[in-house]
N, C-alpha and C positions, 0 to 999 in steps of 0.2 A: 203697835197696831195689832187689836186682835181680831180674829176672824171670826163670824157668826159658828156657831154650833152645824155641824153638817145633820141635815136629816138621816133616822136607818136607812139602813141598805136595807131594798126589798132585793128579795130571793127571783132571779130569772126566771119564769116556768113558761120552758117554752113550747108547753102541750096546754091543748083545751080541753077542758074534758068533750066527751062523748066523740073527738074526731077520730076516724082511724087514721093513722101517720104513713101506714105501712110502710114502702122502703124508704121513703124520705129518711128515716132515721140512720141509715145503713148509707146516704147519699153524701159523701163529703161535701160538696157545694152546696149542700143544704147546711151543714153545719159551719159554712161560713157564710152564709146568708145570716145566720144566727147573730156571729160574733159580730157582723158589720152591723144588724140592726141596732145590739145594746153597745156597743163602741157611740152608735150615732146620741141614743137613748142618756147616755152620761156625758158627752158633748153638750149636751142641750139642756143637761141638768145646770151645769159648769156656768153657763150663759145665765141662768135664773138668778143669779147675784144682780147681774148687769143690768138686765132687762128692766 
């Protein structure tokens, strides 16, 4: 059984331009709001075979 080619990995950028972040960056619970959003973000890539 072989497996389809996986697409690149895009690069996480979890800034927009022109926002100021200020302490948000310095906020731990922000930086795990991060890792839970892209944990969620490659779950749901995972599913795009299925779907």
């Amino acid at each position: 059984m072989s497996r389809a080619p996986r697409p690149p990995r895009r690069s996480f950028q979890p800034h927009r331009p022109g926002v100021d972040y200020g302490v948000l960056d310095e906020l731990l619970g922000y930086e795990v709001r991060r890792a839970q959003i892209r944990v969620t973000e490659a779950f749901d890539a995972g599913w795009g075979r299925w779907a």
